[in-house]
VEXGUNU-161069 format. One record per residue (C-alpha): residue number from 1; x, y, z. Coordinates in steps of 0.2 Angstrom, whole numbers. Example, Ala and Ser with C-alpha at 12.3 -4.5 7.8 and 13.67 -1.06 7.14 Angstrom:
1|62|-22|39
2|68|-5|36
END
This chain:
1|794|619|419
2|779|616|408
3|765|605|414
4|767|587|408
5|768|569|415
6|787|570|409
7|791|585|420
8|781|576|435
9|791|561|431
10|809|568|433
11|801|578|447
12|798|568|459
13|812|554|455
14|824|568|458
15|816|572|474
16|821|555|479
17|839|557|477
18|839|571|488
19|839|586|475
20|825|600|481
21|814|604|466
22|802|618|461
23|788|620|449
24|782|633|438
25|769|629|429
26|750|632|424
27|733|632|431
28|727|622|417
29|737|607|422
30|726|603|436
31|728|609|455
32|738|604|470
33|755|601|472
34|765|589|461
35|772|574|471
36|790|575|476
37|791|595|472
38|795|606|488
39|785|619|479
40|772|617|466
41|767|636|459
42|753|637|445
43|751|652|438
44|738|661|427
45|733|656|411
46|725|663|398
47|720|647|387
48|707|642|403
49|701|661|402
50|685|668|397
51|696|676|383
52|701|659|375
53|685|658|364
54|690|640|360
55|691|634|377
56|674|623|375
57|687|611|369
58|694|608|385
59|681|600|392
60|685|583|378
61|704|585|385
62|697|586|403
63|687|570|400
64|670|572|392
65|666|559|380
66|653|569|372
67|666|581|369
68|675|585|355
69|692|593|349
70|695|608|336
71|708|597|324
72|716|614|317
73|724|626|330
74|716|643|331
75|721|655|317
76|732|666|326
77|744|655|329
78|751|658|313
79|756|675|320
80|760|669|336
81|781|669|339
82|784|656|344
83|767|651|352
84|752|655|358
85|760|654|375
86|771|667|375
87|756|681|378
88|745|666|386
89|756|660|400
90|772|666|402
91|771|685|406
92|764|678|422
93|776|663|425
94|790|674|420
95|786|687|432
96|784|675|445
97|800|664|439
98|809|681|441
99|802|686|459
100|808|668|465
101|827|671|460
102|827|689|465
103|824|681|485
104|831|665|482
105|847|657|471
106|842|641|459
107|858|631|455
108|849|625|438
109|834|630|427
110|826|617|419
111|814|621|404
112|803|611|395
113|794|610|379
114|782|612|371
115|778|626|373
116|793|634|365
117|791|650|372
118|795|642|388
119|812|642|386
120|811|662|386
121|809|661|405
122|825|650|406
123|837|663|395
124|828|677|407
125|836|670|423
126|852|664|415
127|859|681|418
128|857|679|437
129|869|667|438
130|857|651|437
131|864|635|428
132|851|630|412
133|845|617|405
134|833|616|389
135|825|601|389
136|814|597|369
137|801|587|373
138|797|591|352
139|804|599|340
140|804|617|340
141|806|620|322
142|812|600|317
143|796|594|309
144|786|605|315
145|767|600|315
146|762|621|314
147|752|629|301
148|760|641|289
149|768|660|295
150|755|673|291
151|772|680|284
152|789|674|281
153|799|685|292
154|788|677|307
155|797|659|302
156|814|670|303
157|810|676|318
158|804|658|326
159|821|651|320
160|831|663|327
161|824|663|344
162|826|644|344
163|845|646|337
164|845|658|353
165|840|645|365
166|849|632|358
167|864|638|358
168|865|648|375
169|858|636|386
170|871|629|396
171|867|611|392
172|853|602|380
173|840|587|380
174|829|580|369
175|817|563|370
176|821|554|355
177|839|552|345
178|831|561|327
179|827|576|338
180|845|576|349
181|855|572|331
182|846|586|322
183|848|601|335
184|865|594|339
185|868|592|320
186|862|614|317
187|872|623|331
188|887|611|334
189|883|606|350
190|881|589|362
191|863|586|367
192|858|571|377
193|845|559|373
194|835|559|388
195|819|548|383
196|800|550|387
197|797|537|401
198|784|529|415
199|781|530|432
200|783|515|440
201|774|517|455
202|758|521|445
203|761|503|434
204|763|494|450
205|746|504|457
206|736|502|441
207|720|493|443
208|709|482|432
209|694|492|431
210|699|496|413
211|691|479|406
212|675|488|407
213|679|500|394
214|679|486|381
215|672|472|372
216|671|454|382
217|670|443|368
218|685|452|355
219|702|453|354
220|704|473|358
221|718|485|350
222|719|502|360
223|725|519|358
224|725|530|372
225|727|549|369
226|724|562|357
227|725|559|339
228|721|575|329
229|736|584|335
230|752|583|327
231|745|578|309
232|738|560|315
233|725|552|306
234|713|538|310
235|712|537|292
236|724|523|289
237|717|512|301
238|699|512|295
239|707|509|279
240|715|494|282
241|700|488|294
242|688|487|279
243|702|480|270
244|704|467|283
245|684|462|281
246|686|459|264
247|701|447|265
248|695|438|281
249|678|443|289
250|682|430|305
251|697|440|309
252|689|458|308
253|673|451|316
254|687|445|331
255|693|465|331
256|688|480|342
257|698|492|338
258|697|505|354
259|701|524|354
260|702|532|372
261|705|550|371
262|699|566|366
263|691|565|348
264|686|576|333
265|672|576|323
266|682|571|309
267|688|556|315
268|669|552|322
269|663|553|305
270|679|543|297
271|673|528|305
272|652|531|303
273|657|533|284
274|666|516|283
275|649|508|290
276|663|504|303
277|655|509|321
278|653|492|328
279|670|489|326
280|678|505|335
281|675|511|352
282|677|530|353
283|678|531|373
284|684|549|374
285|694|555|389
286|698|547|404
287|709|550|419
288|726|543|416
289|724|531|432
290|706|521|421
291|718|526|404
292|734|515|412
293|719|503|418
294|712|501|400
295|730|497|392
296|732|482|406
297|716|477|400
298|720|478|383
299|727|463|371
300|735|473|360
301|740|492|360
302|740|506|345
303|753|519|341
304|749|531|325
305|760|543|319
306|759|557|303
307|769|563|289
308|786|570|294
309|785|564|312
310|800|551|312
311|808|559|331
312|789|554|339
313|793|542|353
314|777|552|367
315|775|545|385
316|762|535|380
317|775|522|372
318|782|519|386
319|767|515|397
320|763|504|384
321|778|495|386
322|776|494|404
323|761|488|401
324|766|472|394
325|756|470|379
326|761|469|359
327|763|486|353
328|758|490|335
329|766|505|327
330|757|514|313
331|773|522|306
332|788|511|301
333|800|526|299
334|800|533|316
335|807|534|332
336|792|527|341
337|794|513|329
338|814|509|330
339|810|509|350
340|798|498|350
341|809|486|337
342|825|488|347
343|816|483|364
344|808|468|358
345|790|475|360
346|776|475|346
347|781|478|327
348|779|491|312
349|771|494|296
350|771|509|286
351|755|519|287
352|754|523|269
353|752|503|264
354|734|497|268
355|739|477|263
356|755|476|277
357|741|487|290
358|728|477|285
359|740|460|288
360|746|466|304
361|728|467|311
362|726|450|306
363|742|445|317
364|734|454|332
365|716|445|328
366|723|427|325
367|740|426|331
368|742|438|347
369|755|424|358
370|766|425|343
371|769|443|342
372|782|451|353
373|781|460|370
374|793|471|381
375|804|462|395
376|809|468|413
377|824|472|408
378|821|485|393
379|810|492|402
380|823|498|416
381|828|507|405
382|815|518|402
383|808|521|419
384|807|538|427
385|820|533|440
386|835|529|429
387|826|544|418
388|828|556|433
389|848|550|436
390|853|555|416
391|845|573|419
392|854|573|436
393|868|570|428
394|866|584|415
395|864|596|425
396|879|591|434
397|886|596|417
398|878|614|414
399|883|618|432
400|902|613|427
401|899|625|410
402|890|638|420
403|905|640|431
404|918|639|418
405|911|655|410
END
């Protein structure tokens, strides 16, 4: 399984109902084992190498506020079928994920992505009798956020390992509905909608040291997370922030508008450009624990999506939620949006209209009780615990098609 909070998630709930769970994953994640996992393994990797001349970039993602991250991926992605990854990290996992069944039997294989190329490991051991499941944390080739093929039969090849995947696992998840109804909708198919979620033993151990990260005396709207990848620009919201001091200069003067995550250069000099520094916090990285403790300090919370993102629902949503604050969604056509409408927890504008942005700040700045906020009982829902039981569930189903074959 690939290293993310989701796979840690489902992890360790479904230790908790008694199912004995082992994960493959990456040195780059972090070390030590992964709570609820009867064997955490972390393999090589090359990305954290000396070889990875772009690695100085980790050290934003690994919390260094100084730090900044490259906004375009490394040229030879564009040659890379289907990622990076697959000469990266999986000739290692694989040859470890392959030693493990050849002196043990899995009853189920679970992979995750991105990266893409992870799935690879999960059609290798299908042939050893293993259930598999193929779990799409994104799209693979669904609005895909990549840069153009160095040539077109390398986009041919990428759609025909996905169609490959797709169609041979033995059963199929994806976190939001657009992704589930478009890979569903291409190979014939059921996929399950099994959403992003949150933890809620670390909302229930969150503390309040987060209020020191922002501003005593204004109303503050955060973003936690990285922006630049995936298309996402802070463009929008600078936008609409000047656009908001012109119309009223009380309500932008009551604004801090607080990015915490890894940022680019780009976005750094988006908001020197717009005269607009004192206005925005650029916090850089923190640990998730001071990241969850900054968005229970928070008043209001910030999602931002791009272009031809509209299945984008990422874990962060949902910690928001949990959270208990407004939620405002840059990005009315998307699954993060309809989520966040359907529960009752923040509201929407589209990101290419400055006036409704620009009037939506104003809510959070003037009339913040007004606006709504997630209840106890959506947000059941969304926890890792009833999360864990629908991925149960499915593979329950891909050991009933496993055997059947």
């Amino acid at each position: 399984m690939s290293a993310a909070r989701r796979a840690a998630g489902l992890t360790k709930y479904l230790a908790r109902a008694g199912h004995s769970v082992t994960v493959l994953t990456s040195v780059m994640s972090g070390s030590g084992p992964i709570p609820g996992a009867a064997r955490t393994i972390r393999t090589r990797d090359l990305l954290v190498s000396p070889l990875n001349w772009r690695r100085s970039g980790l050290a934003a993602l690994q919390g260094d506020a100084n730090a900044t991250v490259a906004a375009a991926p490394s040229a030879l992605a564009a040659w890379a079928v289907p990622d990076l990854q697959l000469a990266g990290w999986v000739p290692f996992a694989l040859a470890r994920a392959i030693g493990l069944a050849r002196r043990e039997r899995f009853d189920c294989v679970i992979t995750t992505s991105p990266p893409a190329s992870a799935h690879l490991i999960g059609l290798a051991l299908q042939p050893r009798g293993s259930a598999w499941v193929a779990d799409f944390r994104d799209g693979w080739t669904f609005e895909t956020q990549r840069s153009e093929w160095a040539h077109p039969w390398l986009g041919t090849l990428d759609r025909g390992l996905e169609s490959v995947v797709a169609r041979r696992a033995d059963a199929v998840s994806a976190v939001t509905q657009p992704i589930a109804d478009d890979l569903a909708g291409r190979f014939s198919r059921p996929v399950a909608t099994i959403t992003n979620g949150f933890d809620p033993d670390s909302v229930r151990d969150v503390s309040d040291d987060g209020v020191g990260y922002l501003s005593s005396d204004r109303r503050s709207l955060v973003h936690t997370g990285t922006l630049s990848y995936g298309g996402r620009s802070i463009q929008p919201l600078v936008d609409a922030f000047r656009l908001l001091h012109s119309i009223s200069p009380a309500a932008a003067e009551t604004l801090e508008i607080a990015l915490v995550g890894p940022v680019t250069d780009a976005e750094r000099g988006a908001v020197e450009r717009a005269g607009m520094s004192h206005a925005f916090s650029l916090t850089g990285a923190l640990s998730h624990d001071d990241a969850l403790a900054v968005q229970r300090a928070a008043d209001g919370l910030l999602v931002i999506t791009g272009p031809g993102q509209t299945g984008v629902a990422t874990g962060k949503l949902y910690e928001y939620m949990a959270a208990n604050r407004p939620i405002l969604v840059i990005g009315d056509d998307t699954a993060a949006a309809h989520i966040v409408q359907r529960a009752g927890a923040g509201i929407a504008v589209a990101r290419d209209d400055p006036n409704a942005l620009a009037q939506a700040l104003r809510r959070f700045a003037e009339r913040l009780d007004e606006l709504p906020r997630s209840s106890p009982e959506t947000l059941r829902e969304f926890a890792y615990p009833a999360l864990a039981a629908q991925m149960a569930e499915l593979v329950e189903q891909a050991l009933t098609r496993r055997a059947a074959r």
